[in-house]
C-alpha positions in Angstrom: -36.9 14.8 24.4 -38.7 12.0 26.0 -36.9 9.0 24.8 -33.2 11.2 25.4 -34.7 11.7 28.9 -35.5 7.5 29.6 -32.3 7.0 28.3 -31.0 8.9 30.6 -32.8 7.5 33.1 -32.6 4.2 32.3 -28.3 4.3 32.8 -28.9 5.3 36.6 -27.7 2.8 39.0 -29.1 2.9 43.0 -27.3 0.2 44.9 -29.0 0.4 48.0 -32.3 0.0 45.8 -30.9 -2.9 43.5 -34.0 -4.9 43.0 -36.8 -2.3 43.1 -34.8 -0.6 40.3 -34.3 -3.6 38.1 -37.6 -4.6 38.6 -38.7 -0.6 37.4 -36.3 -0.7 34.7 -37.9 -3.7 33.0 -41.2 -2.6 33.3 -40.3 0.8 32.1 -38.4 -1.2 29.1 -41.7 -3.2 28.7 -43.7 -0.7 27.8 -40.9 0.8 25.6 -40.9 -2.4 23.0 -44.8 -2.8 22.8 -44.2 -1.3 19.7 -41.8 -3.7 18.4 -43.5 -6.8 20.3 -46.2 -5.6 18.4 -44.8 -5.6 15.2 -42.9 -8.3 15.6 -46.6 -10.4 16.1 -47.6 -8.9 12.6 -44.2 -9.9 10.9 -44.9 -13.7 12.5 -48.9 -14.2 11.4 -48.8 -17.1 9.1 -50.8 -14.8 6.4 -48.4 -12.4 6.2 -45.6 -14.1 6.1 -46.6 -16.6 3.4 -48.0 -14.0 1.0 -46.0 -10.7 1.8 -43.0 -11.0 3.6 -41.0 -14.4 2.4 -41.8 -14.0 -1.2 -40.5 -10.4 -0.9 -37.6 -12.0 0.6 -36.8 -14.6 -1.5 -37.4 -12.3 -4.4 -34.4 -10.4 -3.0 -32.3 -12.8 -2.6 -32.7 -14.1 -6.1 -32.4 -10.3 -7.3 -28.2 -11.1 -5.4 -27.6 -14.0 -6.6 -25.6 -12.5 -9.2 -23.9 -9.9 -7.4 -22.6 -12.4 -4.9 -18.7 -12.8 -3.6 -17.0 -15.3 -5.4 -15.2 -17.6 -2.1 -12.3 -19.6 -2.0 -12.5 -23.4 -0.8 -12.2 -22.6 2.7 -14.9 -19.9 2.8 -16.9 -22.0 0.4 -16.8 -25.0 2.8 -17.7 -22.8 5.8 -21.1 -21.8 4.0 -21.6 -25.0 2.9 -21.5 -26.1 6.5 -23.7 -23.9 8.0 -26.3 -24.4 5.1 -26.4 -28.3 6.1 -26.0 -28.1 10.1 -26.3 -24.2 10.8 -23.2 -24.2 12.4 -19.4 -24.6 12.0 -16.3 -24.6 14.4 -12.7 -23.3 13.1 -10.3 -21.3 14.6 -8.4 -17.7 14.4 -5.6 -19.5 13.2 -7.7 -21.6 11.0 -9.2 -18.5 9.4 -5.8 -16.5 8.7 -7.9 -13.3 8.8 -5.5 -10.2 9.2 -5.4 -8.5 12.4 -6.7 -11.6 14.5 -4.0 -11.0 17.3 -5.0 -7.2 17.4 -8.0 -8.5 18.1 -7.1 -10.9 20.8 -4.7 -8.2 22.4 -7.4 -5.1 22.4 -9.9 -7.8 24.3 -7.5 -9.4 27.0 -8.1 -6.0 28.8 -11.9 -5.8 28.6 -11.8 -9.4 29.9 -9.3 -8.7 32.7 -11.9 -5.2 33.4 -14.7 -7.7 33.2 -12.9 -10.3 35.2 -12.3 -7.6 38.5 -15.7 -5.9 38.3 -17.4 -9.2 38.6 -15.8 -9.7 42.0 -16.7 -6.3 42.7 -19.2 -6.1 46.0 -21.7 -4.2 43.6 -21.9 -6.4 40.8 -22.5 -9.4 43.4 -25.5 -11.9 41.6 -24.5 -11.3 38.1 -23.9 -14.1 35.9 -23.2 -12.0 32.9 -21.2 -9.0 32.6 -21.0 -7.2 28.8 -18.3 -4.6 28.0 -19.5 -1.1 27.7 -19.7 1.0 25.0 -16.5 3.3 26.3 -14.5 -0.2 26.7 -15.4 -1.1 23.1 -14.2 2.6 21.6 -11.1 2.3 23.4 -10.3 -0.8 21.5 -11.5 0.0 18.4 -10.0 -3.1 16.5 -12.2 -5.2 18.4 -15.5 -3.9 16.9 -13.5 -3.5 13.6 -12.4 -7.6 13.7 -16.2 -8.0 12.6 -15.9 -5.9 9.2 -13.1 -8.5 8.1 -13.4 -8.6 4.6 -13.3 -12.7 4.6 -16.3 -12.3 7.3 -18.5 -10.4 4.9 -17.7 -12.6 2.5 -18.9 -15.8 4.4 -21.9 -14.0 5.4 -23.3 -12.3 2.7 -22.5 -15.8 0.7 -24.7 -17.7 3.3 -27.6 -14.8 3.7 -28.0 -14.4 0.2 -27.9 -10.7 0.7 -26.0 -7.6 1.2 -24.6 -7.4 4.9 -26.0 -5.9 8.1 -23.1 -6.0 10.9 -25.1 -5.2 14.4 -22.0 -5.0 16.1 -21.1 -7.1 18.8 -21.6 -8.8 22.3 -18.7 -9.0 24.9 -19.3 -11.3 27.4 -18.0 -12.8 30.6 -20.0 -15.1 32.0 -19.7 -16.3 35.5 -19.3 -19.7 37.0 -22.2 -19.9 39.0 -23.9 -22.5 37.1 -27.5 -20.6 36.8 -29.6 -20.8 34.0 -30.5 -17.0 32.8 -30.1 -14.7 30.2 -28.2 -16.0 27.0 -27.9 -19.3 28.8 -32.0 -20.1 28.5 -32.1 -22.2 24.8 -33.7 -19.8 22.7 -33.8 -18.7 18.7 -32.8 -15.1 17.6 -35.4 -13.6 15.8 -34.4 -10.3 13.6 -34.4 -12.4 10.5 -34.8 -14.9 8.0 -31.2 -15.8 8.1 -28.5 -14.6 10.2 -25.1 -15.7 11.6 -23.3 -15.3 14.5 -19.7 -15.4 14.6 -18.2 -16.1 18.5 -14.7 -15.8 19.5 -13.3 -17.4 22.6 -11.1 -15.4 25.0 -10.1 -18.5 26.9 -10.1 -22.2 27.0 -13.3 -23.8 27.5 -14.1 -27.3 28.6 -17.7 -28.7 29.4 -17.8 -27.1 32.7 -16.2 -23.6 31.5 -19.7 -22.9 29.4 -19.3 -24.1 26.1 -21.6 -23.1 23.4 -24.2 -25.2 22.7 -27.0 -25.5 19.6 -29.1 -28.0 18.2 -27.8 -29.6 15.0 -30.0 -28.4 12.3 -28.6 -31.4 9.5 -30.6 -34.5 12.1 -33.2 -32.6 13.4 -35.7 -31.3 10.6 -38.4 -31.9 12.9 -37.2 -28.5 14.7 -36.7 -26.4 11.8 -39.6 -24.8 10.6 -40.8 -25.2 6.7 -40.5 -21.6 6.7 -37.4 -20.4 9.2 -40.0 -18.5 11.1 -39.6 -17.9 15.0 -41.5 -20.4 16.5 -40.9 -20.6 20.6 -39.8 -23.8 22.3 -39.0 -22.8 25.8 -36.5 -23.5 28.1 -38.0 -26.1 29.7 -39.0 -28.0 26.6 -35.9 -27.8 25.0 -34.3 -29.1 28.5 -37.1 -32.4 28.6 -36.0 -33.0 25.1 -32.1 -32.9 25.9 -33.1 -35.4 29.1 -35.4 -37.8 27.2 -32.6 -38.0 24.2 -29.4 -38.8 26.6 -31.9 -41.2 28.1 -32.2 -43.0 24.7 -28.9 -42.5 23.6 -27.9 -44.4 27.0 -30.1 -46.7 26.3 -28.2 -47.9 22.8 -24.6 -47.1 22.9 -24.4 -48.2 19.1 -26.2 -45.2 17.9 -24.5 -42.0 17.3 -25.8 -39.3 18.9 -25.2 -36.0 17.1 -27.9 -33.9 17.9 -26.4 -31.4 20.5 -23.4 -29.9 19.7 -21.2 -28.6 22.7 -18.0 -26.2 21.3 -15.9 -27.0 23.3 -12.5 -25.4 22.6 -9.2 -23.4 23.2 -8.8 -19.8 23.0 -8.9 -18.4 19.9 -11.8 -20.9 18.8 -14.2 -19.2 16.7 -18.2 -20.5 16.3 -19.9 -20.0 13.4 -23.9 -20.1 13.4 -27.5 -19.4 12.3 -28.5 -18.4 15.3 -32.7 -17.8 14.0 -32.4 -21.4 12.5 -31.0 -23.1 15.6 -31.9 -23.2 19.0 -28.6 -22.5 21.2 -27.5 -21.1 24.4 -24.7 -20.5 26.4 -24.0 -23.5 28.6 -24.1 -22.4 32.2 -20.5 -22.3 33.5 -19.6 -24.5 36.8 -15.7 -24.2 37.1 -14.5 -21.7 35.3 -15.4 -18.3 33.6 -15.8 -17.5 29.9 -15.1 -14.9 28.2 -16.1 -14.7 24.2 -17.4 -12.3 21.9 -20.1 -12.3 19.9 -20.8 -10.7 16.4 -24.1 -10.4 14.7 -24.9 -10.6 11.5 -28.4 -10.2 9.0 -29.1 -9.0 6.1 -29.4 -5.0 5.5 -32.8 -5.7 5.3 -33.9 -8.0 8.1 -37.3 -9.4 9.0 -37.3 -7.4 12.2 -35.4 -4.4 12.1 -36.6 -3.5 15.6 -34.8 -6.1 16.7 -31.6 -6.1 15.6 -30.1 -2.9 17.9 -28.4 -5.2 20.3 -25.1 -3.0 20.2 -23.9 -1.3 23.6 -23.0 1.9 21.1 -25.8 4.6 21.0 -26.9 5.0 17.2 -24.6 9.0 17.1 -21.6 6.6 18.4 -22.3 3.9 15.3 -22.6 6.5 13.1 -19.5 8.5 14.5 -17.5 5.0 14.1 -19.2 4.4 10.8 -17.4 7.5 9.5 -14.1 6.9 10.6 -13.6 3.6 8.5 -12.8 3.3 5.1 -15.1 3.6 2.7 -15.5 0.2 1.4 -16.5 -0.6 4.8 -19.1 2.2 5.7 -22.7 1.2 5.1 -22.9 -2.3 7.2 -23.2 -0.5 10.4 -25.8 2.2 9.4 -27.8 -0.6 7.6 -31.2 0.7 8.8 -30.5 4.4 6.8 -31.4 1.6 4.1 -34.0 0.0 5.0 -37.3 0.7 3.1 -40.7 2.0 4.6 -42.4 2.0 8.0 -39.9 -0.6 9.5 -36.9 1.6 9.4 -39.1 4.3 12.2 -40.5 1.7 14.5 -38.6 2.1 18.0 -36.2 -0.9 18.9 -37.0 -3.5 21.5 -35.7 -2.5 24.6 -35.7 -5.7 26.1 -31.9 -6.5 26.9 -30.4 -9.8 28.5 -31.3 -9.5 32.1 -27.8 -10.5 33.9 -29.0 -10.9 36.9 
């Protein structure tokens, strides 16, 4: 009754009381995710992951390796790609997955919704806005895009593992040119391995907010021996960016490969290991972007309390769940699989702050 009570609470809006309620909101979600934080500190201990947790995992994944999807040359070259550079640009076209331009017509009007409300005098000081749960059930084929059988196959190829699909992100990011929320360089940390798979709405140049990452295949030195989370900040990854275009300036005949920018039209899609590469949303100066973002890790990831990043409440993922076929039940309820204390802990409430 207590946590359907906060949650309640925590959906209440007070214009007139904008910042002491956002500053309420994430103290109140603070003390929500010390259970995860703490957790999470466990999962991360050097000790534990060297003797418990990765040679579980790996044991896993060698357990799959036999029961893995058999790819064609273009899926096959995809995983390839991400398993040298942890990331790899196509397109919808590119991909020829079946109801791509069901998926670009049930987003146009989330954008266009996003687009308006963004303007709106209330929303003033957002840089991010994410479509709602109710926007997302009303186009279905947007959330169902992500179960495309050609996705699952690319991911579970590249994670080694059976699937967990965390839903999406929607976003539309203003051009304002701040650096917050998913625009601070960061790495994801529910698992081992994961993927992202982002879909431009729109054409996006180096002032529209591309999405950038760090190349993983020339810069070992910031992949960890063991794909653990280990926290460069914002700031550090920034010096770093500065004090490499200083030397890349400095000898034109070198190539310089080490940030990638994605720039591209819409209907570009991104894939990447987002827990093995540092990325971010590049802040946008000109124009707005609008892409969405699935996540992907395996149905048993590292930090389960983690992975809820979905605007659906867990009745409306398992009310959705129902309703599609069943081959394709099972990768949004992955946590009704997952094995001992992890699948209780609460989830981390900490959300991108979009203002």
């Amino acid at each position: 009754m207590i946590v359907n009570t906060f949650a309640q609470l925590r959906h209440l809006r007070f214009d007139n009381l904008a910042p002491l309620y956002r500053l309420a909101r994430r103290l109140v979600n603070k003390l929500f995710s010390l259970p995860a934080d703490l957790a999470c500190r466990i999962n991360s201990s050097d000790w534990f992951e060297r003797l418990v947790l990765y040679p579980r995992y790996q044991q896993w994944r060698d357990r799959h390796q036999a029961f893995l999807p058999v790819l064609d040359a273009t899926e096959q070259t995809i995983v390839d790609r991400l398993e040298q550079e942890g990331i790899y640009i196509t397109s919808l076209a590119a991909l020829a997955i079946p109801d791509s331009q069901q998926l670009l017509a049930a987003a146009e009007p989330i954008s266009k919704e996003l687009a308006r409300l963004s303007r709106v005098p209330s929303q003033a000081g957002k840089h991010t806005l994410m479509a709602t749960a109710e926007q997302l059930l009303q186009h279905p084929e947007v959330l169902r895009w992500g179960l495309s059988s050609r996705l699952l196959k690319i991911v579970e190829s590249y994670l080694g593992l059976p699937v967990g699909y965390g839903g999406l992100s929607f976003y539309y990011s203003v051009a304002d040119g701040r650096d917050a929320g998913p625009r601070i360089w960061h790495r994801d940390k529910e698992d081992w391995r994961m993927i992202k798979v982002a879909v431009y709405l729109n054409d996006v140049n180096e002032a529209g907010g591309p999405y950038q990452c760090v190349n993983a295949a020339t810069n070992e030195w910031l992949v960890a021996e063991l794909p653990k989370y280990k926290g460069l900040t914002h700031t550090d990854m920034q010096q770093l960016l500065n004090n490499r275009s200083d030397a890349h300036r400095a000898d034109d005949n070198r190539p310089d490969n080490w940030l990638i920018s994605c720039i591209g039209k819409a209907g570009t899609v991104i894939f990447t290991d987002t827990s093995r590469c540092y990325h971010r949303g590049k802040p946008p100066i000109q124009t707005d972007r609008a892409a969405i973002f699935f996540h992907y890790f395996s149905y048993r990831p590292k930090n389960p309390f983690y992975c809820d990043r979905s605007p659906l409440s867990a009745r409306q993922i398992v009310e959705f769940d129902r309703q599609l076929p069943p081959e394709l039940q099972g990768y949004l309820t992955w946590r009704d699989r997952y094995p001992l204390i992890g699948r209780y802990i609460p989830k981390n409430f900490m959300k991108v702050d979009n203002w």
